[in-house]
Structure formats: C-alpha cells, structure tokens
C-alpha positions, -999 to +999 in steps of 0.1 A: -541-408-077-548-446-067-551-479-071-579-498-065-587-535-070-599-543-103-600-580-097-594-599-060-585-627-070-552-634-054-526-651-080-495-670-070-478-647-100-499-628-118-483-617-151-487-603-185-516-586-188-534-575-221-565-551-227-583-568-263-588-532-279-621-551-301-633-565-270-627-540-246-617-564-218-584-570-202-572-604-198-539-615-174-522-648-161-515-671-126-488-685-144-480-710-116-515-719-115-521-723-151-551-701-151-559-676-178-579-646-162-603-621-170-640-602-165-663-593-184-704-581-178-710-614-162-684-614-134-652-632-133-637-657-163-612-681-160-590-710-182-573-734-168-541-753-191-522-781-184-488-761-181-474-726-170-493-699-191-474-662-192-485-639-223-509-633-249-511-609-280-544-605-299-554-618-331-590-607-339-622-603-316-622-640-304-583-655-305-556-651-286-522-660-292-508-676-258-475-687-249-471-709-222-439-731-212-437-756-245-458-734-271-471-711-286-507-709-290-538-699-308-562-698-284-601-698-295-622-677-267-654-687-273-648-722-268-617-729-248-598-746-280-562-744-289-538-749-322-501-756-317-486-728-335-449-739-330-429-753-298-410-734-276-381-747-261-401-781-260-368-803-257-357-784-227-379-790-194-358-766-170-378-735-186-411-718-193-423-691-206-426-656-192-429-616-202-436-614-239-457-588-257-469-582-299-448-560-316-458-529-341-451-550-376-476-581-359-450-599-347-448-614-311-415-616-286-416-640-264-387-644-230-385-677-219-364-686-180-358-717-160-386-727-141-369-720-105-349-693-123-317-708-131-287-686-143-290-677-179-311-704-189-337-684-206-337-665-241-358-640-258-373-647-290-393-634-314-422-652-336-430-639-368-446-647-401-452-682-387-409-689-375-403-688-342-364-666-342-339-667-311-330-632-305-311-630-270-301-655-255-283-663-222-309-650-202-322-654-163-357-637-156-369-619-193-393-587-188-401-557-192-405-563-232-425-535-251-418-511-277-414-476-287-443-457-305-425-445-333-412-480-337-370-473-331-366-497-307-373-523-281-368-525-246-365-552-223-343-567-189-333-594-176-345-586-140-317-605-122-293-581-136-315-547-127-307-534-159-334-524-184-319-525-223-328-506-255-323-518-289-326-503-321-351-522-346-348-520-384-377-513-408-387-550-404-387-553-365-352-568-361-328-560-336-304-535-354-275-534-333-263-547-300-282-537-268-272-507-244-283-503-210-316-477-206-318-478-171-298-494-146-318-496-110-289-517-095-281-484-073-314-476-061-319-519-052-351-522-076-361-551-098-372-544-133-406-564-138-431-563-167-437-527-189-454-511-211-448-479-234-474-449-228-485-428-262-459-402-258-428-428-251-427-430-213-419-463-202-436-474-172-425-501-152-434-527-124-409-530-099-412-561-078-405-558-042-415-524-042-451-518-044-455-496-075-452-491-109-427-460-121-427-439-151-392-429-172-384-407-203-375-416-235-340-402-220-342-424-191-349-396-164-371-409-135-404-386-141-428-403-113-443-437-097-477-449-089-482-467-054-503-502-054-509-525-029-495-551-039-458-558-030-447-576-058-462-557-087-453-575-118-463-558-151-489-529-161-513-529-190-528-499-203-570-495-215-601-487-212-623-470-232-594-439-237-564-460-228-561-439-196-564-466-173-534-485-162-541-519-151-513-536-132-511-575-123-489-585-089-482-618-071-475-633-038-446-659-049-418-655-024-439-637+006-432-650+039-460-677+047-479-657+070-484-629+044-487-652+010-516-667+026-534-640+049-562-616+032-537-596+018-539-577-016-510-593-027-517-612-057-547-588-064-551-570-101-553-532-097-568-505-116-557-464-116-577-444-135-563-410-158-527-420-152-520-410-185-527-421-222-518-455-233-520-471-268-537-500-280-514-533-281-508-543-320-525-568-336-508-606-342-506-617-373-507-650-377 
C-alpha cells in the first residue's frame, strides 16, 4: 500500500481537507496562502481570500461553510461569493483559524491558535444552530477534531502538548464531561496533526514531522501507519466513490530553505487507495 500524488501543487500548509459526498470532489487549504484548493474533470481549481483560510464543512451541492481567521463563512461555489455567518475571534488579531470539522447533529467545531503559535492563545469552539459557543479554551495549535461513529464522543489535541483528548458528547452534541487523554505520543516524540474517524471507529491520524499518517483503536492501541512523502503530513480525508480512499494534505512550513523550496513533494496532496472504509462528513446545517 502507497501514496501517490493526487494533486502537486506544493502548499506552504496544506490543511483541512474535505471530500463533498454530493459532488464527489475533495476540496483542501494553503492556509498561509489564502488559497482554497480543489480538482475536478477540468484540471485544477483554486480560490484565493483576503485572509488565512483552514476548514470547510458542507452544506448542500454548491456551498461551503469556510472558516478562515475572522469568520465563518458561507461560501457559494459556483460563483466565488461569500456571507458572513458570524465573526470569529474578530477583536483579537494574534489568531486564526485552524483544524475544524462538521459534527454528526450538523453542527461545526472550529480550533482557532495564534498566528505564530503563541502559548494558549487559541480555543476550540463549536457553531451551531446559527451561535458560535466557546468550548475549550486555553489552547496552542487545535487538531485532530473528528468524531466517533456512534456519536459518544469527540476527539481532538492540542499538538503542542502531544496529547490527543476524548470527550463524551450528550444527545445534543455537547461536551458531557471534562476531557481525558486518548493517546499520549509525548514518549514516542510524535505531533498529533489533523484526523479523521474510519467507519468502524479507528482514528487515523497525521503526524507532522513524521511522514505518515497512523491508525489507533477505539481503545487507543496503535494498529498500523501509512507512509507518504511528504514530511509534514497534516490531516487525512476519507472518499471516493466507496470512501476507501484516504486523501492526506501536508506542507512545507518550517523545512530548512533548501528543501521548502527544491522539487520536493513536500507540500503535495496524496492519495492511498483501499486503506480502509471511511464515512461521508455530515452535513452543515445552517
């Protein structure tokens, strides 16, 4: 099993990648280029903002909801127009927006860090029925947010602290409880990136600085990992046609110069086919 390139195109930080289950078409982010990525038939698409761009849940065949470091967004595809939803963190320039992914009851979370990754200055949040809530706060680099299938909990880390958390969710979606630690990587020197729950509750992981993407029980046991090429692989996706295809964003932020800016596959979106079965991402509801 491999990775190949899907897209090379070579992003600064490539991030938060989402496969549009209606359009059958994955879409991603060079947040430090403001660029809003994807491919269709036709070749490669791109959006360009006017600010750091991170995340997107779906809303229906042609809108996106997009957070990027003031907003959040709805975001019309077919033209390239956007409605202010709500503000995020708009008073406070030291942050931006980063990892953020919808949850099962149409809501969207949304991490938010300072913009050269400033101790605890970020939070997590969640938007729903049209309020923007302040879950966690006290935060330094958010990720790894996703969700179990049978909707018990939530996961996500805090990559400075190489800790990935799990928290129980109530009927409606809300934390239930305080967080506990699911994994802790500090041992084995890896740094909890982006993730993404597979159909039968493994969470699979990117792992920045490392050059793959790893796979853990429900139980936290380490079951496998999947090379790429790409150093810094940031956060995984899965789709395709049977949601078998893992799709995996990475970036070249914080390569020595000689590599950032060689030929390099750094930066590069991958693709690994029959990994194993992924689920579509939840709907937005706005």
């Amino acid at each position: 099993m491999s990775a190949e390139v899907f897209d090379d195109r070579r992003c600064i930080l490539g991030e938060g990648p989402l496969w549009h289950p209606e359009r059958q078409q994955l879409f991603w982010f060079d947040i430090m280029r403001h660029r809003l990525l994807s491919r269709d038939a036709s070749g490669p698409l791109e959006w360009r903002f006017d600010e750091p761009i991170s995340a997107a849940g779906w809303v229906d065949t042609d809108t996106l909801l997009i957070a990027s470091a003031s907003a959040l967004w709805r975001f019309d595809l077919r033209d390239g127009s956007k409605t202010q939803l709500c503000g995020l963190e708009q008073d406070n320039p030291v942050t931006r927006s980063n990892d953020g992914r919808a949850d099962p009851w149409g809501g969207f979370w949304i991490g938010t860090m300072g913009r050269n990754a400033e101790r605890d200055a970020g939070a997590i949040y969640r938007f729903y029925q049209g309020k923007l809530h302040k879950l966690f706060g006290e935060i330094t680099i958010p990720n790894a947010i996703c969700f179990a299938p049978d909707r018990s909990c939530a996961y996500f880390t805090d990559t400075s602290t190489q800790k990935v958390m799990r928290v129980a969710l109530d009927s409606d979606g809300w934390p239930d409880g305080a967080p506990a630690i699911f994994l802790d990587l500090s041992d084995d020197g890896l740094n909890p990136d982006g993730a993404v729950v597979a159909k039968d509750g493994t969470l699979w992981i990117g792992q920045w600085g490392a050059a793959r993407v790893a796979a853990y029980a429900p139980d936290g046991a380490f079951l496998r990992a999947v090379d790429v090429p790409g150093l810094h692989a940031t956060c995984p996706a899965f789709g395709g046609a049977d949601f078998r295809t893992l799709y995996v964003t990475s970036a070249r932020q914080g390569l020595s110069a000689d590599v950032a800016h060689d030929q390099s596959p750094h930066g590069q979106t991958f693709a690994v086919h029959g990994v194993t079965e992924g689920r579509p991402e939840p709907r937005v509801i706005l």
